[in-house]
N, C-alpha and C positions, 0 to 999 in steps of 0.2 A: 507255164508259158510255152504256147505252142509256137512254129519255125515264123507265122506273119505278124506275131504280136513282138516277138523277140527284135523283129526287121523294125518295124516301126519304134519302138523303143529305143531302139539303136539308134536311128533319125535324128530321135526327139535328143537325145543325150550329147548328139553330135552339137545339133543345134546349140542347145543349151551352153555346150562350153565355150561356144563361139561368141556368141551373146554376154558370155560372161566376164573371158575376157576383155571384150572391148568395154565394158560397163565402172571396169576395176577403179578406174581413176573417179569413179563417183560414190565408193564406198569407203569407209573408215579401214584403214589398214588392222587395225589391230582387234579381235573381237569385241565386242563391246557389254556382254553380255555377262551377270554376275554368276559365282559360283553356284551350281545345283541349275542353272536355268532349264539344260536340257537334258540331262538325267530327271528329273521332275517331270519335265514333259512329255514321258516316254511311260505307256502301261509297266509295272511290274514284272510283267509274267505274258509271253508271248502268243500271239495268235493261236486258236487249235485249228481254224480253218484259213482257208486261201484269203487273200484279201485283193483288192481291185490295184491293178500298177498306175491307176490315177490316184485314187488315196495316198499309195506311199511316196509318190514323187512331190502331191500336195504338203505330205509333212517332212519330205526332204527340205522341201524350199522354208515350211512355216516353225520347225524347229531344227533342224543341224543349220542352217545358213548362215543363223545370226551368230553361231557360235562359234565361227571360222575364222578362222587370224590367215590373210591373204596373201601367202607367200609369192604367188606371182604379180602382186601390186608392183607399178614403178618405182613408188616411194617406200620401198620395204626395205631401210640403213639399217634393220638389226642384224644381230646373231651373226651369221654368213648365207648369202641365196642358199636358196634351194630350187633353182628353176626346172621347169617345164617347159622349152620351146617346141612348139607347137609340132614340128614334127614328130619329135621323142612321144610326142602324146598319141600321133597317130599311130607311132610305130608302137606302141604299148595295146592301142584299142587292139591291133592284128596277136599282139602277145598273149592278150586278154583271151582272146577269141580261140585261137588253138591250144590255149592252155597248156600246152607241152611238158614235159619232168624231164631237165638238161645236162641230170646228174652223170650220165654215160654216153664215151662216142655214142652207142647202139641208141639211144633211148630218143635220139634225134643226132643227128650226125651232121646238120647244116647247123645248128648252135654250136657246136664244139668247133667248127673247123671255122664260122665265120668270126666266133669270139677271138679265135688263133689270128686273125687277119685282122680286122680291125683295131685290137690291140699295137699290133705291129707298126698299123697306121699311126693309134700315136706313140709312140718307141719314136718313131723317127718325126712327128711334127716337135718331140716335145726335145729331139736332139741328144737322146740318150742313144749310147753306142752297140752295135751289133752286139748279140749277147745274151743282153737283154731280155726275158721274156714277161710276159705278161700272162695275170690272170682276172676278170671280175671279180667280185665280193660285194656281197649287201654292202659292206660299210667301211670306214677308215678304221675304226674298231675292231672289225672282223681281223683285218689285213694286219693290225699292228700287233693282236693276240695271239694270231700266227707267226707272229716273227720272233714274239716276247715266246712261244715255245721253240721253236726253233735258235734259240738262244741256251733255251734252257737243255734243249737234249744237245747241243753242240758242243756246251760246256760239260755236260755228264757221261760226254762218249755214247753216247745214243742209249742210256740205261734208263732214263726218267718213266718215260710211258711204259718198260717192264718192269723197274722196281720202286717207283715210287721215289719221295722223298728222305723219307726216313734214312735216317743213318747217313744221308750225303752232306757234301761240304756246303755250308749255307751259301746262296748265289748272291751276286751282287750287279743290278742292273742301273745303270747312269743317264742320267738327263737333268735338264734344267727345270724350274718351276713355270717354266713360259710353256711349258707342254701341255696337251691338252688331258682331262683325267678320263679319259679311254686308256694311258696308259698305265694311269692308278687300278684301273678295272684288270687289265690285263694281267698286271701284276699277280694280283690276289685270285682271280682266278686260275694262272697259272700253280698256282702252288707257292709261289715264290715269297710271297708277303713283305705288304707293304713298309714293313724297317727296312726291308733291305732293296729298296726304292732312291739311292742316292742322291740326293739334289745339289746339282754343282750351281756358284751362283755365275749371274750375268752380269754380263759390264757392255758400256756402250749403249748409243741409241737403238744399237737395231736390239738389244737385251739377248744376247748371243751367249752361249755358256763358253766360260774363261775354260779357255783348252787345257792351260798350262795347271789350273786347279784340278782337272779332270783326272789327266795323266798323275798328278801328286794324287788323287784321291784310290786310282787303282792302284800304285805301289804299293799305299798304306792298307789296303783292304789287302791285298795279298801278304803285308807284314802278316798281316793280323791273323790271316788262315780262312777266309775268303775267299769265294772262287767267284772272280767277275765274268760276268759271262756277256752282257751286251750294252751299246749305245744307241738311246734314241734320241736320235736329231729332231731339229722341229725347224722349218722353215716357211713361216707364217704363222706364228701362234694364235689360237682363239681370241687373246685376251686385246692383244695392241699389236701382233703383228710379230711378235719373238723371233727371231732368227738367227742361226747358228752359224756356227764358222765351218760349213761339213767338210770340208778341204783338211782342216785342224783338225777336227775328230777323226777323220778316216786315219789319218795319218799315226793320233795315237792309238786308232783300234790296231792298225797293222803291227805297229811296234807288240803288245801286248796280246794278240790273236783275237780279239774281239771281233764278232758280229755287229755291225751298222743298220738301223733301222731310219727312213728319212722320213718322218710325218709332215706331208707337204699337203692334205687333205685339201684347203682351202688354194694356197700362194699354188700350189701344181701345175693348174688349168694356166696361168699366167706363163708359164715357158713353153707355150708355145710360140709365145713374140721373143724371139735373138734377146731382145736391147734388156728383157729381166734375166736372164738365166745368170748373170754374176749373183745372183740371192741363193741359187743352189752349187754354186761354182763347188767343183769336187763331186759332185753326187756321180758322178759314175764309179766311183771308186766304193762306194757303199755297196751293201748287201744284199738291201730289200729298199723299196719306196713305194708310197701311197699318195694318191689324189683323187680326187672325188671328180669325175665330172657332172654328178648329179649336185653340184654347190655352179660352179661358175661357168662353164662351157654347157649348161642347158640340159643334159640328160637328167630326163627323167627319175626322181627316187625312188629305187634304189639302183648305184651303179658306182660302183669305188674300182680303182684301176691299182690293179697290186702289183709291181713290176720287180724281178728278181735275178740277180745274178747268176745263182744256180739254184734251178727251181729243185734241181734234188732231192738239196738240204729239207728243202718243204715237204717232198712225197714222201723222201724217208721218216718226216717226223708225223704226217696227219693223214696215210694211204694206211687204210684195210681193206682183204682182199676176201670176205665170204664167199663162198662159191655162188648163191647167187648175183652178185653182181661181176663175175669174171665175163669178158669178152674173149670167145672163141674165134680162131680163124683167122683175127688179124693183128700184123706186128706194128709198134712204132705208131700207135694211135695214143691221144692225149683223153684220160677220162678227168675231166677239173674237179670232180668231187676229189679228188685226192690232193688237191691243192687249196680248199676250203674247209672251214671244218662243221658245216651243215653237209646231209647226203645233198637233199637237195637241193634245186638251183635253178632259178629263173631262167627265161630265155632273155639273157639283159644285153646281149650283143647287138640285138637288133636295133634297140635306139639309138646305139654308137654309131651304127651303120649310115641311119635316116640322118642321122645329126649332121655327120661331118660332110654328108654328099647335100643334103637339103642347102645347108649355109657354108659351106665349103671353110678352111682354112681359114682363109682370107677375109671374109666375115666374122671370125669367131673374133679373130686377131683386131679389128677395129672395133669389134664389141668392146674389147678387155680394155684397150688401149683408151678406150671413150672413158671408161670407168676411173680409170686410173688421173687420168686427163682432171677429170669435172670433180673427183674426191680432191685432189691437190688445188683446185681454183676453191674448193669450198672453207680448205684448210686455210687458204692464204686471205681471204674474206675476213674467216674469224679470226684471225691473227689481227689483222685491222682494223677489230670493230672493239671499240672501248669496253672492256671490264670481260672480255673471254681473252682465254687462255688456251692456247694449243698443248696439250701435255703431251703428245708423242706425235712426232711427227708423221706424216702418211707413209706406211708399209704396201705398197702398191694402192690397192683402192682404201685403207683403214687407216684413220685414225681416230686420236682420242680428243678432248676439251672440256675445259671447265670454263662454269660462270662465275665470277669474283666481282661482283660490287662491292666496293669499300665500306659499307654501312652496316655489310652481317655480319655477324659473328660467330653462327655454323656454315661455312661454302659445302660442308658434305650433305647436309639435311635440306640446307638451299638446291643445291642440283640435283637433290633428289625427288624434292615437292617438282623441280622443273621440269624433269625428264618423266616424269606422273602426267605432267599437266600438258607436255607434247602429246604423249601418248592416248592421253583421255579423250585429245582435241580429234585425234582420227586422219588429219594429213599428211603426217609419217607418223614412221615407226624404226624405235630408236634404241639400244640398249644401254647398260653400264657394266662396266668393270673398276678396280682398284687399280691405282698408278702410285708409286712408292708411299702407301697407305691414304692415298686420296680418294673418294670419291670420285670416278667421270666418267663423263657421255661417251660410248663408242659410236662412230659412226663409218658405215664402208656400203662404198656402191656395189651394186653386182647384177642388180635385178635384169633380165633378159629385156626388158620393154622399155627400161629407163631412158631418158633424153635428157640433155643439159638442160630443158624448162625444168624438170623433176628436180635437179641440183639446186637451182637456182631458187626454187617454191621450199627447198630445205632450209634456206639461210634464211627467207622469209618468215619462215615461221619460228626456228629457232628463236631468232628475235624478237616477235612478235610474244612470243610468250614468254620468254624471259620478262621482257616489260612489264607484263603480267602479272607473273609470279614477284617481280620487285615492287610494283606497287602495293599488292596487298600486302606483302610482308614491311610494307614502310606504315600503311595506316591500322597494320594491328595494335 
């Protein structure tokens, strides 16, 4: 591809995603296309000559498209967003384009020192105190595998990464089952293994791990010869919104020298509005915290915000210094490969950048706020509509429900055929989880493009299909 065909392609692609988005509200949210469709569709064994950038954009469109589950659709209630606002995306094509390696001040020096900044920007939208520092990371995963080591060399006197595990005191790390399993992952690949993964339980609606059980569970791990080493809070869990008492936790970390970790991946992006930050009340007193803004505030995936009390603790546990990558000649500069544990590293500062100047603050803030708004008018809907059931109340924009017509006699298999037959239908898209062994629909707004019609065409169709699905299941 010579420098005018590259220009023109560049156009068309521009084009293309312009077009695409505006089109979304006419396409099935959810792929629709069965397994093998386009693996199948794809030769074996790759070109040995050139081929024309008309053909492969023709079979871009005539087989990947159909296969695409539309995460920037308005009507997209599963899992949690993943948005792309439209700036983040231009500020990605210039990402794309310079291609950069952002693992060293040296290696670009306007990445490192503007990640340094607009982090700091949010440090203070999101109301966390001077201190504070911030790093990017691909993921909330990344950031809490960092911290689950840093836990571990904290608790070992910084011995882990020279001597391994062998022969040391088994560790012991603390959370609730409302956490998300990145930190099952992190666990086991820490070293540390999954037994000694403690799950404290929850009580209350917000499903908050009981502090007082916490604190009993480390005394007794220490009877027992146990070395506890950390807490991970969670405040917005995957499942229905889990959230913790971090105020309570910090408090028994300090008693007993523990490390705090706060997984706010999803509920994070929300403190930037004052009226939620009681959901992480305490988190300054924490160690580490994670939030995605590639989930709810729009940045582009990948883009997770790892923020840290003492980033030290971090460079001491995941900084190596080979002489080629030493920086000569200057002091007091930040190289963030040593604050992640990939060398390298995006230039992912830049769509923060576009993001919070493009729609400012103030924008973001009535985004969140809509969501939050139009998720609790949908919640109070279904509450009022004969044979649904709200099973967890709304966690900012999340909650959960079941369908209960009095005439069936599985409601699990019932709201399962339902949530199949929303999904199959193509005018949202919907997920599930379990609620104290039940069966039910998650539903949470988030989507970048969403309007109260999209809320409102949710309840519509909910309904609509339940009908549905209760009719055939009466005339079988």
């Amino acid at each position: 591809m010579d420098d005018d065909e590259f220009r023109v392609w560049s156009h068309k692609a521009a084009d293309w995603g312009v077009n695409y988005r505006r089109g979304l509200r006419n396409r099935p949210v959810r792929a629709q296309t069965m397994p093998g469709a386009t693996f199948n569709a794809i030769p074996p064994s790759a070109p040995e000559l050139p081929e024309a950038m008309d053909a492969i954009f023709a079979d871009f469109e005539r087989i990947v498209m159909p296969g695409i589950t539309h995460w920037q659709h308005p009507r997209f209630f599963a899992y949690f967003p993943a948005n792309a606002a439209p700036a983040s995306v231009i500020a990605e094509q210039f990402v794309s384009a310079i291609a950069a390696q952002c693992m060293l001040w040296q290696t670009s020096p306007s990445a490192t020192e503007l990640e340094t900044r607009v982090l700091d920007w949010l440090r203070r939208a999101l109301g966390l105190p001077e201190g504070f520092k911030g790093v990017i990371q691909d993921s909330a995963s990344s950031a809490t595998l960092a911290a689950v080591l840093v836990m571990r060399e904290r608790a070992l006197k910084w011995s882990g990464n020279r001597q391994g595990l062998s022969g040391q005191p088994r560790l012991r790390i603390y959370s609730s089952d409302q956490v998300h399993t990145s930190i099952d992952r992190a666990i086991w690949i820490s070293g540390i293994g999954e037994d000694n993964l403690v799950r404290i339980p929850v009580l209350g609606e917000m499903r908050g791990l009981d502090v007082a059980a916490l604190d009993a569970a480390i005394v007794s791990d220490q009877q027992a010869g146990f070395l506890p080493a950390g807490i991970v809070a969670s405040v917005g869990g995957t499942s229905v919104g889990g959230t913790d008492n971090v105020a309570g936790i910090c408090e028994v970390a300090r008693r007993h020298d523990l490390y705090v970790h706060v997984d706010a991946a999803w509920a994070g992006s929300a403190m930037i509005c004052p009226e939620f930050r009681h959901l992480w009340e305490g988190v300054a007193l924490a160690d580490s915290l994670v939030l995605n803004p590639h989930k709810w505030l729009g940045a582009q995936f990948d883009c997770s915000a790892h923020f840290l009390r003492d980033p030290e603790s971090l460079v001491r546990t995941l900084a190596i210094h080979p002489e080629f990558l030493k920086t000569h000649g200057h002091d007091g500069i930040i190289n963030y490969s040593e604050w992640s544990i990939p060398l390298g590293r995006r230039f992912r500062a830049l769509k923060i950048w576009f993001l919070l100047r493009a729609y400012g603050l103030d924008g973001l803030r009535n985004m969140i706020r809509n969501h939050v708004r139009w998720s609790e008018a949908l919640a109070a809907r279904l509450t009022q509509t004969v044979d649904f059931r709200v099973t967890t109340r709304p966690i900012l924009s999340l909650f959960s429900f079941r369908h209960e017509p009095k005439n069936v006699a599985d409601l699990d298999e019932h709201n399962l055929r339902l949530i199949n037959a929303i999904n199959n239908d193509g005018r949202i898209y919907l997920t599930q989880t379990k609620v104290d062994g039940q069966f039910v629909i998650r539903f949470q707004a988030g989507s970048f493009d969403m309007t109260e019609a999209d809320a409102d065409a949710a309840f519509d169709v909910i309904i609509e299909i339940a009908r549905q699905v209760s009719a055939r299941a009466a005339s079988a």
